[in-house]
FIFI-13761 format. One record per residue (C-alpha): residue number from 1; z negated, x, y. Coordinates in steps of 0.2 Angstrom, whole numbers, plus 5000, padded with zeros to 4 digits. Each point is the difference from the previous one (the first is absolute). Example, Ala and Ser with C-alpha at 12.3 -4.5 7.8 and 13.67 -1.06 7.14 Angstrom:
REM FIFI-13761
@k = 1; w = 4961; u = 5062; v = 4978
@k = 2; w = 5003; u = 5006; v = 5017
This chain:
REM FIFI-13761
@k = 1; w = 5099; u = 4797; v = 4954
@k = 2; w = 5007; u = 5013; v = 4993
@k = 3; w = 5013; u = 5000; v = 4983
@k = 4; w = 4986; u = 5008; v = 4990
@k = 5; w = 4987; u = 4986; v = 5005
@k = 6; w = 5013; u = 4987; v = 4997
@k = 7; w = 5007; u = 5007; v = 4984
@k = 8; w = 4980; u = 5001; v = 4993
@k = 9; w = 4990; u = 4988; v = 5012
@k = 10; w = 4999; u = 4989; v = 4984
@k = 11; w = 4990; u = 5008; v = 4990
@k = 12; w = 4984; u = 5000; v = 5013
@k = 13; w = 4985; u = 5003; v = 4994
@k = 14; w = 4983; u = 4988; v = 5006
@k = 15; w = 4989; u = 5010; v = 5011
@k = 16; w = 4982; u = 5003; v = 4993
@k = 17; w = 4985; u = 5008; v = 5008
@k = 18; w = 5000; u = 5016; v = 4995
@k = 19; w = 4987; u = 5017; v = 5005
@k = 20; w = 5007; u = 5012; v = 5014
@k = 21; w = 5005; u = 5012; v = 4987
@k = 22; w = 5010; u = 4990; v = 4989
@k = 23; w = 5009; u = 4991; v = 5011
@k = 24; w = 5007; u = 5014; v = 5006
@k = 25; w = 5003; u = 5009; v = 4984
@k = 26; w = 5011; u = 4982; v = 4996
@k = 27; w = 5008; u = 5003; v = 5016
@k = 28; w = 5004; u = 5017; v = 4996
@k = 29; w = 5007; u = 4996; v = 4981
@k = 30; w = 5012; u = 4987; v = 5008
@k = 31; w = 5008; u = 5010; v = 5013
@k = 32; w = 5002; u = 5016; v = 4985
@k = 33; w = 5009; u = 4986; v = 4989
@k = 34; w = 5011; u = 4995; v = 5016
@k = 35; w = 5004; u = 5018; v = 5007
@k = 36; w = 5004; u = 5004; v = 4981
@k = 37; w = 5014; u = 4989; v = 4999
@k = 38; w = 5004; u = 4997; v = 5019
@k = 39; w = 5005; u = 5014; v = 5013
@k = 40; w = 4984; u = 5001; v = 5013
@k = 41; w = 5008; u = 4993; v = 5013
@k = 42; w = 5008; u = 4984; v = 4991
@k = 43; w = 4981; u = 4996; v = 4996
@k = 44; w = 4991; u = 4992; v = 5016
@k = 45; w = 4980; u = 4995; v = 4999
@k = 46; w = 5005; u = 4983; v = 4998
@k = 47; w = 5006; u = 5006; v = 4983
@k = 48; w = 4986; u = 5009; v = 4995
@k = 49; w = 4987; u = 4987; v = 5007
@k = 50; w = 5009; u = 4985; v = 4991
@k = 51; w = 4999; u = 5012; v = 4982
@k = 52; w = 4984; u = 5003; v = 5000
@k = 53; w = 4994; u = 4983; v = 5006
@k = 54; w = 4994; u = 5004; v = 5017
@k = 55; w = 5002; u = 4997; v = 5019
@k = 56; w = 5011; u = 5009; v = 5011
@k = 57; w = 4985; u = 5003; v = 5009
@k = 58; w = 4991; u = 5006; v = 4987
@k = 59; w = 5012; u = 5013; v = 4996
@k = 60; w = 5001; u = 5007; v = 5017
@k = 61; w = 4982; u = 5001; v = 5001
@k = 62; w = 4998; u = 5011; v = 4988
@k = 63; w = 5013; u = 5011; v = 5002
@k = 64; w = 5006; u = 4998; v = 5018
@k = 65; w = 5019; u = 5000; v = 4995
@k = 66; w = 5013; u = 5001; v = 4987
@k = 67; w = 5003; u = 5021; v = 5003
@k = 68; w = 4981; u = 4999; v = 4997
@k = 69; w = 4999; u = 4990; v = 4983
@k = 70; w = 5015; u = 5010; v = 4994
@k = 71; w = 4991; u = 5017; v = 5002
@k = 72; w = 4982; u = 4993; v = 4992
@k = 73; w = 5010; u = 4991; v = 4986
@k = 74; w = 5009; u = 5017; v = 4997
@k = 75; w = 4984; u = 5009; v = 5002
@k = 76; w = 4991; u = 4988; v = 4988
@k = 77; w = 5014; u = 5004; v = 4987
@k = 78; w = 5000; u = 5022; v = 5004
@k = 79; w = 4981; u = 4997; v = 4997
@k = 80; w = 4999; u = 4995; v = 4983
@k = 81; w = 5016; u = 5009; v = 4993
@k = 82; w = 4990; u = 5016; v = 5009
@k = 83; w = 4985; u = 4995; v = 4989
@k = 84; w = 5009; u = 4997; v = 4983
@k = 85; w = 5006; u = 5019; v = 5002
@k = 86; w = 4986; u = 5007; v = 5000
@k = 87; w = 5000; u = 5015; v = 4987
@k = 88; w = 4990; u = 4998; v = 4985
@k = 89; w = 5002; u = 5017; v = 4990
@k = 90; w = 5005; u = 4994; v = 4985
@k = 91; w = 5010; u = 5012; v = 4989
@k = 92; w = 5012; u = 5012; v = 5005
@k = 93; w = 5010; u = 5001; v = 5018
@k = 94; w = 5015; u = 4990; v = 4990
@k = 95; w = 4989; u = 4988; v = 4994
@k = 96; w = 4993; u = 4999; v = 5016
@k = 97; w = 5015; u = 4996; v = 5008
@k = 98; w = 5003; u = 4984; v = 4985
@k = 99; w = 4982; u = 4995; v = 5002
@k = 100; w = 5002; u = 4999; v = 5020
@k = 101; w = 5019; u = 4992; v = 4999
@k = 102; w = 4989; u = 4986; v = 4988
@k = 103; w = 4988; u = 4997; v = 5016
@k = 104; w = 5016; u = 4999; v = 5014
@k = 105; w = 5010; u = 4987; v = 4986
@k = 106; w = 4982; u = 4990; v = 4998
@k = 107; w = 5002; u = 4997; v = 5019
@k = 108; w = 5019; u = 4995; v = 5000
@k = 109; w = 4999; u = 4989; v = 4987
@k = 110; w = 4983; u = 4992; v = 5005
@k = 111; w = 5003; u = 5000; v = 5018
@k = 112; w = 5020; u = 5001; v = 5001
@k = 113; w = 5001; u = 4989; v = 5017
@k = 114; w = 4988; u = 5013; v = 5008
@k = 115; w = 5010; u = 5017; v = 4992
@k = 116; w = 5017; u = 4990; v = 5006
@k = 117; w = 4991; u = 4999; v = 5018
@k = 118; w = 4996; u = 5017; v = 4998
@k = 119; w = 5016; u = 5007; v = 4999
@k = 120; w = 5009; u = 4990; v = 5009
@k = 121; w = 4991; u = 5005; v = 5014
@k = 122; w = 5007; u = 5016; v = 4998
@k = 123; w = 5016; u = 5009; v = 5005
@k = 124; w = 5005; u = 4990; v = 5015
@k = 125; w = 4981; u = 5004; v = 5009
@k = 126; w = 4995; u = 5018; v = 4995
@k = 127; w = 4999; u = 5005; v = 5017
@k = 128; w = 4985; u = 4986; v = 5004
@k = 129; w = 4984; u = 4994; v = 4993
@k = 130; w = 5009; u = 4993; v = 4985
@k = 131; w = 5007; u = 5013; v = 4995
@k = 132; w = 4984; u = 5009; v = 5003
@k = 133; w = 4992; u = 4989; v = 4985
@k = 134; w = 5015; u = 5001; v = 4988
@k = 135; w = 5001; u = 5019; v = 5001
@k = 136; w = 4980; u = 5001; v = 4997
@k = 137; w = 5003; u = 4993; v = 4983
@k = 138; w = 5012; u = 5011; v = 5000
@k = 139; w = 4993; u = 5016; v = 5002
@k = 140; w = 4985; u = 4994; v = 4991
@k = 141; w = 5011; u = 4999; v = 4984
@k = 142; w = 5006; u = 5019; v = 5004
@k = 143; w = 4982; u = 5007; v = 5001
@k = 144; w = 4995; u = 4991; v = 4984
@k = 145; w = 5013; u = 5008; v = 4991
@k = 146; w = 5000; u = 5019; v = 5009
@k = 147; w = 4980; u = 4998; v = 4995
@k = 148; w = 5004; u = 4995; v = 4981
@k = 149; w = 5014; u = 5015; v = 4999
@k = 150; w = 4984; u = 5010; v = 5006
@k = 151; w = 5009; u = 5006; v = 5015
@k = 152; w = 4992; u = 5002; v = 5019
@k = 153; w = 5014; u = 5003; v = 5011
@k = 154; w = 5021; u = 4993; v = 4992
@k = 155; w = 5013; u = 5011; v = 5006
@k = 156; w = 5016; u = 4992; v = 5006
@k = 157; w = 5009; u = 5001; v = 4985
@k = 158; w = 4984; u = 4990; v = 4991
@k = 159; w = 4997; u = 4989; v = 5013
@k = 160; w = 5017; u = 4994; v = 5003
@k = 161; w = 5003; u = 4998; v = 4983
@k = 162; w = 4982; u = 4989; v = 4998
@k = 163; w = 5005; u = 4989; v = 5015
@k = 164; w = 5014; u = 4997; v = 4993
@k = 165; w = 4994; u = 4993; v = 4984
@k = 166; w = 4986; u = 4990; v = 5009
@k = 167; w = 5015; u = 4991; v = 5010
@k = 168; w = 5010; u = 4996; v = 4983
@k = 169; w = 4983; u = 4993; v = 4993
@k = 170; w = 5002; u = 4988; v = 5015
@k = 171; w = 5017; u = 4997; v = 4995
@k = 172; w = 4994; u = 4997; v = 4982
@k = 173; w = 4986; u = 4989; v = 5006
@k = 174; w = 5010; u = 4988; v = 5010
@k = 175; w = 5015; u = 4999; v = 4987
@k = 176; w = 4987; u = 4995; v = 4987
@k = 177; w = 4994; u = 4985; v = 5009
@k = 178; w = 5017; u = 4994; v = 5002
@k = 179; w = 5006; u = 5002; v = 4983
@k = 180; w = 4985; u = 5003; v = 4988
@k = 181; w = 5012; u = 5002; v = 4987
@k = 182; w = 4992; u = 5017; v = 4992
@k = 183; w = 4981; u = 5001; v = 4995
@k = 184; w = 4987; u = 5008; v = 5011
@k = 185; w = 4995; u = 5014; v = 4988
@k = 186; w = 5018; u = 5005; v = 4999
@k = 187; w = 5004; u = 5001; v = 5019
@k = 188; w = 4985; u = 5010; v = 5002
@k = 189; w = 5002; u = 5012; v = 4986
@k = 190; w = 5020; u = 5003; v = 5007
@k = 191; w = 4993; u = 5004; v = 5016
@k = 192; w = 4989; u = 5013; v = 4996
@k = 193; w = 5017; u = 5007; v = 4989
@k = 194; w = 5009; u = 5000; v = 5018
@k = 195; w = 4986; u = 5008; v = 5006
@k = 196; w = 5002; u = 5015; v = 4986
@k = 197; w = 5017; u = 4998; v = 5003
@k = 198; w = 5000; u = 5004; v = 5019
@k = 199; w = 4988; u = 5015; v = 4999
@k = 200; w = 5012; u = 5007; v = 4989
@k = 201; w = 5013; u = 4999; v = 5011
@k = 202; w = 4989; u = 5008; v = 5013
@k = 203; w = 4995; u = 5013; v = 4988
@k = 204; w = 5016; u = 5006; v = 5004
@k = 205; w = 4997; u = 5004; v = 5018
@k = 206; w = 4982; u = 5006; v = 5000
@k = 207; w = 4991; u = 5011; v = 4985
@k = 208; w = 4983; u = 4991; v = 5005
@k = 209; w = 5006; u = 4982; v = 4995
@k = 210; w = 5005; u = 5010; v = 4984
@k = 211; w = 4985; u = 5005; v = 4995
@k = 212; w = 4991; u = 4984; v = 5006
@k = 213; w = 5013; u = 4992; v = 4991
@k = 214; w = 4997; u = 5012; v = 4983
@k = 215; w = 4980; u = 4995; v = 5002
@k = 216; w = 5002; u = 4982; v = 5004
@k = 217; w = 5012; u = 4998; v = 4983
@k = 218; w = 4988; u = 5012; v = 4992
@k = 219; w = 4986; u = 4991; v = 5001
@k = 220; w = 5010; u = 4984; v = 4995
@k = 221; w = 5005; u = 5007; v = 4985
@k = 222; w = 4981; u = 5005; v = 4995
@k = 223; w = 4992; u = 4983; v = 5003
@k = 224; w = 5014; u = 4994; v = 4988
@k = 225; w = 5001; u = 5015; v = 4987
@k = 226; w = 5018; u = 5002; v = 5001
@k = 227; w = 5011; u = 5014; v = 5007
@k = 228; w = 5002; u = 5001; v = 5018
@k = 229; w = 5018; u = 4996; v = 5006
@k = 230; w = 5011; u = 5013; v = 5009
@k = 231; w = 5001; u = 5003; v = 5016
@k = 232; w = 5017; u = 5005; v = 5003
@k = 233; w = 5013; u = 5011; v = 4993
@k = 234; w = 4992; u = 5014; v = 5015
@k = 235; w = 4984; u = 4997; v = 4995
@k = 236; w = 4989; u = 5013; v = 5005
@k = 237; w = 4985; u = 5004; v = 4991
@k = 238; w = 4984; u = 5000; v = 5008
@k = 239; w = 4994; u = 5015; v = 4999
@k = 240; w = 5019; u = 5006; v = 5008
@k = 241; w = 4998; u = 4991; v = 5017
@k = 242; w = 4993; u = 5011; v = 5014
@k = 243; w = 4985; u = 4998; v = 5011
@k = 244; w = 5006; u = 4996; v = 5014
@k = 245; w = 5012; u = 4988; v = 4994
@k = 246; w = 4984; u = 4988; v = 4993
@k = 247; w = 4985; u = 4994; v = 5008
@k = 248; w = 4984; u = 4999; v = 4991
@k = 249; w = 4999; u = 4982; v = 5004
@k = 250; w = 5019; u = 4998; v = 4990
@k = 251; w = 4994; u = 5012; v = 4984
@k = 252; w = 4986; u = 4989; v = 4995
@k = 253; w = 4990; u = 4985; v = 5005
@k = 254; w = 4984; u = 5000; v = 5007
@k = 255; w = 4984; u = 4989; v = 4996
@k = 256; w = 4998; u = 4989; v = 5018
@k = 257; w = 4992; u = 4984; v = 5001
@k = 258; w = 5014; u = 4988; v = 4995
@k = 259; w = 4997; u = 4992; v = 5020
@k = 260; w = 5013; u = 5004; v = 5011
């Protein structure tokens, strides 16, 4: 037995008679809330069968093995986050971003064993299937945002500098569920600050995230009737930036279906 089992073997739940499905949706929901506060390999199926109130048998018949069930109960929990970021169009690319970061704090904090899973799956397996699913959601979170920003193909100045704050959402995310000492509405509106914040900085380096940047605080400031904010003590205005230094796609936004 192993010191999981033992530690909550206690706590057993009776077995019921449960449809296909269901059963293995339960089985799935217990080994998320045991790979989100256990290292994978300190869990063992015995842990997961004796959470959910199933055989050993049971577990392995529907999922074969314990690599098996991890990478179906971290699939289960990409799935939905995946789904809750689908874009919805509403309001300006900013607002966009707020209204998606909404969505991704709806699944931490109504699945936070499942987001914990998630990305605890991450780092240390990026090379195998595991890592395959974490970096979907990933990626997913970059093409939501390069489609708001109304742009079709990032740059590496822009797409470093989204990637970058798509990790310290995940930061924020996991922090929140440990501390939960600030509200919801106030994480989410200083992370679409810090994301501001970091286009400015790479406004520096690139004249297109300048001008994407001038737009995105543009429109901003029009859907709240107030001045727009500066860019930087270099701003350069719109007009003053060459062609070739700004791609259609970065100089305005386009009208696409809000799927991605």
């Amino acid at each position: 037995m192993s010191a999981t089992r033992q530690a909550e073997d206690g706590a057993r739940p009776a077995r019921r008679r449960l449809s296909v499905d269901r059963r293995r949706e339960e089985l799935i929901a217990a080994a998320l809330e045991l790979f989100s506060r256990h290292d994978a390999e300190d869990v063992s199926i015995d842990d997961v069968a004796a959470s959910a109130g199933a055989s050993r048998a049971l577990v392995y018949h529907y999922f074969g093995g314990k690599q098996e069930l991890y990478v179906a109960a971290l699939r289960s929990a990409a799935a939905e986050l995946q789904a809750r970021l689908q874009t919805q169009g509403e309001g300006g690319p900013l607002e966009q971003v707020g209204a998606g970061l909404t969505r991704y704090f709806d699944f931490v904090e109504e699945h936070a064993a499942g987001f914990a899973a998630l990305l605890r799956g991450g780092p240390a397996n990026r090379t195998g299937e595991i890592g395959e699913i974490v970096d979907g959601v990933r990626q997913r979170m970059l093409r939501m945002i390069v489609h708001q920003m109304g742009v079709d193909a990032p740059g590496p100045v822009l797409r470093v500098t989204l990637r970058s704050w798509v990790a310290s959402v995940e930061t924020a995310g996991l922090d929140w569920l440990e501390h939960r000492d600030m509200a919801r509405a106030e994480l989410e509106r200083l992370l679409v600050d810090q994301m501001v914040a970091l286009l400015r900085a790479a406004s520096g380096q690139d004249p297109g995230v300048r001008v994407l940047l001038e737009t995105l605080l543009s429109t901003r400031a029009a859907s709240r009737h107030t001045p727009p904010e500066n860019v930087s003590p270099e701003h350069v205005p719109l007009e003053n930036v060459s062609p070739e230094h700004v791609s259609p796609e970065n100089a305005a936004f386009d009208n696409r279906a809000p799927g991605i």
